[in-house]
C-alpha positions as CSV (number, residue, x, y, z in Angstrom):
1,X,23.2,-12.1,-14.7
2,X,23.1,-15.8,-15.3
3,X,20.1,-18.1,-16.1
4,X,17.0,-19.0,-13.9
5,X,16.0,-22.0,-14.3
6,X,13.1,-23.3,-12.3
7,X,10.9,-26.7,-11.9
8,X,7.8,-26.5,-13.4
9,X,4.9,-29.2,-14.2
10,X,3.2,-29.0,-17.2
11,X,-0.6,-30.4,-17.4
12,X,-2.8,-31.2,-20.3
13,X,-5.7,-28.6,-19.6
14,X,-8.8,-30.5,-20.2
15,X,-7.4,-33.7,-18.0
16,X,-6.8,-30.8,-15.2
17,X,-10.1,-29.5,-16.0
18,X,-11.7,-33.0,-15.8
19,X,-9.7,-32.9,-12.1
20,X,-11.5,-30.0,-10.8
21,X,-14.7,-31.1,-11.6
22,X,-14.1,-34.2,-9.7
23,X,-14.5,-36.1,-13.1
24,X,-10.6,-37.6,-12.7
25,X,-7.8,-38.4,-9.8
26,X,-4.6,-36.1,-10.3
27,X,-2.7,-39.1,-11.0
28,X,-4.6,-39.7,-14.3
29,X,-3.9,-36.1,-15.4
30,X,-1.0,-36.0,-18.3
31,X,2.1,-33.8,-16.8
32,X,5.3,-33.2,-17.7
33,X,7.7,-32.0,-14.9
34,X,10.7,-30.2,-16.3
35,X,13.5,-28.2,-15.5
36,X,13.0,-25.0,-17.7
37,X,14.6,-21.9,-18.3
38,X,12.9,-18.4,-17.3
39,X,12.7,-16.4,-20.3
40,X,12.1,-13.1,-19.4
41,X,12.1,-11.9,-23.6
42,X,9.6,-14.6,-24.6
43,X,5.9,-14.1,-24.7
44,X,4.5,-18.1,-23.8
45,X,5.9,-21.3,-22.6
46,X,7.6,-23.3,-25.2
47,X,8.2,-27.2,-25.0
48,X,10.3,-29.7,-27.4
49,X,7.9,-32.1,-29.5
50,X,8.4,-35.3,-27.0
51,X,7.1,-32.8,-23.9
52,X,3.9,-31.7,-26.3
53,X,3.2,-35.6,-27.3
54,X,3.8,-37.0,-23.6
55,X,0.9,-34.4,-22.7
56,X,-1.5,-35.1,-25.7
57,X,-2.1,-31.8,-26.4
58,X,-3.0,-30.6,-30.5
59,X,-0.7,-28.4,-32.2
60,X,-2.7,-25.3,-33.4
61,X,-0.5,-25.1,-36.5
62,X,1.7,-22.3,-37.6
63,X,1.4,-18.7,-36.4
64,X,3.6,-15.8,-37.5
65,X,5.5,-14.5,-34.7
66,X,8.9,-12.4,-33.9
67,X,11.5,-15.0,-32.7
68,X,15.4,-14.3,-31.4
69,X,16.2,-15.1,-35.4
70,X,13.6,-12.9,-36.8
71,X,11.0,-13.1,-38.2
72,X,9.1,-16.1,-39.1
73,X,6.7,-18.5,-38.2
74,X,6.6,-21.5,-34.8
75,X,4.0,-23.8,-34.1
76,X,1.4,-23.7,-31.1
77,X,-0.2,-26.1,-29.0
78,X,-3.4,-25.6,-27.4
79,X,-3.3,-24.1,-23.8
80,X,-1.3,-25.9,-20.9
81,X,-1.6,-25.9,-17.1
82,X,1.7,-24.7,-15.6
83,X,2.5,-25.1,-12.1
84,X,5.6,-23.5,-10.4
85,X,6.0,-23.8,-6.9
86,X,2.0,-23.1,-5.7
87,X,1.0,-21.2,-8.3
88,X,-0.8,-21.6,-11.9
89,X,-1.3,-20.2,-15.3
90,X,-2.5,-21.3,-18.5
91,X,-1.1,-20.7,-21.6
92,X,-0.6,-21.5,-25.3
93,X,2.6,-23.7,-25.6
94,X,5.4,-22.7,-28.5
95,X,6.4,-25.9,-30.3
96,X,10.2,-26.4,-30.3
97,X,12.5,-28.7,-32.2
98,X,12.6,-32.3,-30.3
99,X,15.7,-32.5,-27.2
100,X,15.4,-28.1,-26.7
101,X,15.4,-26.8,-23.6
102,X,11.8,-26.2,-22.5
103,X,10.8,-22.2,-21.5
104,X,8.9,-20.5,-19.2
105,X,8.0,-17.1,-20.7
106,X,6.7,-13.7,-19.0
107,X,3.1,-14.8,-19.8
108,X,3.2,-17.4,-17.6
109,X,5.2,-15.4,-15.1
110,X,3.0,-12.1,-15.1
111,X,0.0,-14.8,-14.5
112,X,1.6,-16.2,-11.6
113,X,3.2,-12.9,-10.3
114,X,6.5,-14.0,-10.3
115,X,9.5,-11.8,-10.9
116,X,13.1,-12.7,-11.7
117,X,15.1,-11.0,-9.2
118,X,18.3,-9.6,-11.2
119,X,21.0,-9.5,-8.4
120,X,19.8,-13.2,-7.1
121,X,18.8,-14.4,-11.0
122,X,15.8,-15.9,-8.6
123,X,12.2,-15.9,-8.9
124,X,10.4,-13.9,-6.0
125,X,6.8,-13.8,-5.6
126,X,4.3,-10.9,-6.0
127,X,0.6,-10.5,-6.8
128,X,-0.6,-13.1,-9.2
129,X,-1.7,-10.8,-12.7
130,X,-5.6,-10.1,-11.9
131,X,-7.6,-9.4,-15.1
């Protein structure tokens, strides 16, 4: 199987937040629209260093965590909107090294109820993850 990539728009959560409370236009919400690779063996989202400062959002410090090298430690952010296609989740954001590719990882999916397809490499949609 190949790689999924898919368009997703990042939002800073508290703008969005001020959005739905009628506080602030969507235009005047931070977002970052990328094209990002579906990571079905991550846990969250991750997002190079220019995405997290375009979207103001704090980093959270280091955590320790099980990466693909081991393991070690990676920086958070606080939560993100993400929006793929019509649906949302929110989620801490991994920190990655500035120019990486940005991530979507199965949090995000299982929030959204997406699936990757492995004969297409597509996403298709189920039932958003109800908790």
């Amino acid at each position: 199987m190949g790689h999924t990539y898919v368009k997703a728009t990042f939002y800073n959560t508290v703008d969005y937040v001020q959005y739905l409370e009628g506080k602030r236009k969507l235009g005047e919400v931070k977002k970052a629209e990328v094209k990002a690779l579906v990571d079905t063996g991550a846990t969250f989202p991750a997002l190079p260093k220019e995405i997290i400062s375009e979207l103001a959002l704090p980093n959270l410090g280091e955590h320790p965590a099980e990466t693909a090298e081991g393991t070690g430690k990676v920086e958070l952010s606080a939560n993100a909107i993400i929006k793929i296609e019509d649906r949302i989740a929110q989620s801490p954001i991994i920190i990655r090294p500035k120019g990486t590719t940005p991530l979507i990882g199965v949090v995000a999916l299982e929030q959204m109820g997406y699936k990757v397809d492995p004969t297409t490499g597509k996403l298709i949609k189920g039932l958003p993850l109800m908790l």
